[in-house]
C-alpha positions in Angstrom: -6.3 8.8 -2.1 -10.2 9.9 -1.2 -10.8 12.6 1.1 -14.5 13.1 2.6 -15.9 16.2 4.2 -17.5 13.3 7.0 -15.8 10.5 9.1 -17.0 7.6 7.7 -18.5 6.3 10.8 -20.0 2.7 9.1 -16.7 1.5 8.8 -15.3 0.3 12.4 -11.7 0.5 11.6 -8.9 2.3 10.6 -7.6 -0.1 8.1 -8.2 -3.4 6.8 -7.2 -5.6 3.7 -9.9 -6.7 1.4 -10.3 -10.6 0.9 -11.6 -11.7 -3.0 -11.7 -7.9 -4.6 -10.1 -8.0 -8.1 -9.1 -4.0 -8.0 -8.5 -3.5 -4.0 -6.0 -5.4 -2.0 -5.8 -2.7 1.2 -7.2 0.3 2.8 -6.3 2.9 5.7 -7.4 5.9 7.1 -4.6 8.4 6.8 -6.7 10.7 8.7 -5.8 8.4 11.6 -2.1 8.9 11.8 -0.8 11.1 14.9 -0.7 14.5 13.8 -2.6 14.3 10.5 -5.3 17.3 9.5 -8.8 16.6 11.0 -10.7 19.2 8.7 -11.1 16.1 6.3 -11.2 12.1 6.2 -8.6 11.2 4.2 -7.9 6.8 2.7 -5.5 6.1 0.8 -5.9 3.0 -1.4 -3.8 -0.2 -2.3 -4.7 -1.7 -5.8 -4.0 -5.5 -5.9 -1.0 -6.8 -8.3 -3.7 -8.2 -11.2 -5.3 -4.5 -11.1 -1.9 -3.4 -11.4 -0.5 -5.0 -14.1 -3.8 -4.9 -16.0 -3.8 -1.0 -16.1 -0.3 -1.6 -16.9 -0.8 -3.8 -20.2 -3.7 -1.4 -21.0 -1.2 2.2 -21.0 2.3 0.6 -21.1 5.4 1.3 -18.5 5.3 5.5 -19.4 3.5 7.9 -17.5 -0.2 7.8 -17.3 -2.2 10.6 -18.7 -4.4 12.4 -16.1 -7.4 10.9 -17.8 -6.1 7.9 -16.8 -5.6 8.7 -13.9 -8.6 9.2 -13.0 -10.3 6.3 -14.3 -7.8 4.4 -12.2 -8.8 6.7 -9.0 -12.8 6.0 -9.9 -12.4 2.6 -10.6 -10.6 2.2 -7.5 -13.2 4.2 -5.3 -16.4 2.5 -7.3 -15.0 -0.6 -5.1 -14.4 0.9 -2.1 -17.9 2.0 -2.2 -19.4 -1.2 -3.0 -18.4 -1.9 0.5 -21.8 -1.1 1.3 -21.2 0.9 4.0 -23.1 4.4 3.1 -19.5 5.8 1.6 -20.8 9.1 0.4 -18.6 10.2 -3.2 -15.4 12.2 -1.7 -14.7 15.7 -2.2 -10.8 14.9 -3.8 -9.4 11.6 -5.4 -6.6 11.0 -6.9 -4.8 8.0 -8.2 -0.8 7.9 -8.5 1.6 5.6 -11.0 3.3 3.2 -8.7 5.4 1.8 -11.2 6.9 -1.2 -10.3 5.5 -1.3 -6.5 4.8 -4.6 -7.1 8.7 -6.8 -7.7 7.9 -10.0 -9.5 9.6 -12.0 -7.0 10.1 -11.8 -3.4 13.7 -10.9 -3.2 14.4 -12.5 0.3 11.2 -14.7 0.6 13.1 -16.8 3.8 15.6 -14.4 5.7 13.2 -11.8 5.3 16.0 -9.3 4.8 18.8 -9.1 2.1 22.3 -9.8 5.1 25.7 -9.6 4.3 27.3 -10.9 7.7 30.5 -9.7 6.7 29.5 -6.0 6.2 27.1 -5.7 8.8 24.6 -4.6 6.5 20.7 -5.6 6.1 19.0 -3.9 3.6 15.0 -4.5 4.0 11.9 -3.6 2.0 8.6 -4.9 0.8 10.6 -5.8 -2.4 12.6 -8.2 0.3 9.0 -10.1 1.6 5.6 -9.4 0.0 4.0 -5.9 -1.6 2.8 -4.4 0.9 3.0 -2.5 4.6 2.5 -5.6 6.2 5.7 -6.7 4.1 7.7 -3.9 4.9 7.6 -4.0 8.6 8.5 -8.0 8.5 11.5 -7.1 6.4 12.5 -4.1 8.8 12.1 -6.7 11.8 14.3 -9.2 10.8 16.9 -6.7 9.7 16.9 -5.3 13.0 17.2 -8.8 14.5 20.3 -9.5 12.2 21.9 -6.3 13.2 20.9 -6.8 17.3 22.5 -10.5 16.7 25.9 -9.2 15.4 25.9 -6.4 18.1 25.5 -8.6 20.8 28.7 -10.0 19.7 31.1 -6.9 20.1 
């Protein structure tokens, strides 16, 4: 996460995913979210799996050391700011393990969802679709269809 005394007014969204970046994958103003602090602008920051896994292979599975931390965090926001969109440096960053945000394999890559008709259960998830928000909310959507479907059987 970045925080910047300013809006950064140069950049005309809110969020956006970054096409041919080896370290950054996504980006969104947290800021933005209903009832969030204005006293700061605040992005959080979404590596890409290759960034991930090399940091990985670099420091192993175990916790990272705050040193490493913050290479992670400057490495990630030296990107972000070759942009080239006037990103001034931010006032706090700080970089988090994810761990294993990243599943090797897409867990229900067709229905979307893991179903068990029988149970009348759906259990959705990035893990379920692809990495990411985007992957999340498809899961959560077709789980929610699955679930309307079997209600509209009672």
């Amino acid at each position: 996460m970045l925080a910047f005394a300013e809006p950064l007014s140069l950049i005309p969204t809110k969020g956006f995913s970054f096409k041919n970046s080896k370290v950054l994958n996504w980006a969104y103003c947290d800021s933005s979210k209903p009832g969030r602090s204005t006293t700061s602008e605040r992005w959080v920051l979404h590596s890409t799996m290759e960034y991930a896994r090399s940091v990985i292979a670099r420091t192993g599975v175990g916790k990272l050391s705050i040193e490493t931390l913050n290479e992670v965090a400057e490495e990630m926001f030296q990107e972000f700011q070759d942009l080239g969109l006037g990103v001034s440096k931010p006032f706090f960053s700080k970089a988090h393990r994810w761990g294993s945000a990243f599943p090797a394999e897409s867990r229900a890559k067709e229905e979307k969802c893991l179903w068990e008709r029988e149970k009348r259960l759906a259990i959705c998830g990035d893990f379920c679709v692809s990495p990411s928000v985007e992957g999340a909310i498809c899961s959560g959507l077709a789980a929610a269809s699955k679930l309307v479907e079997i209600l509209s059987c009672l």
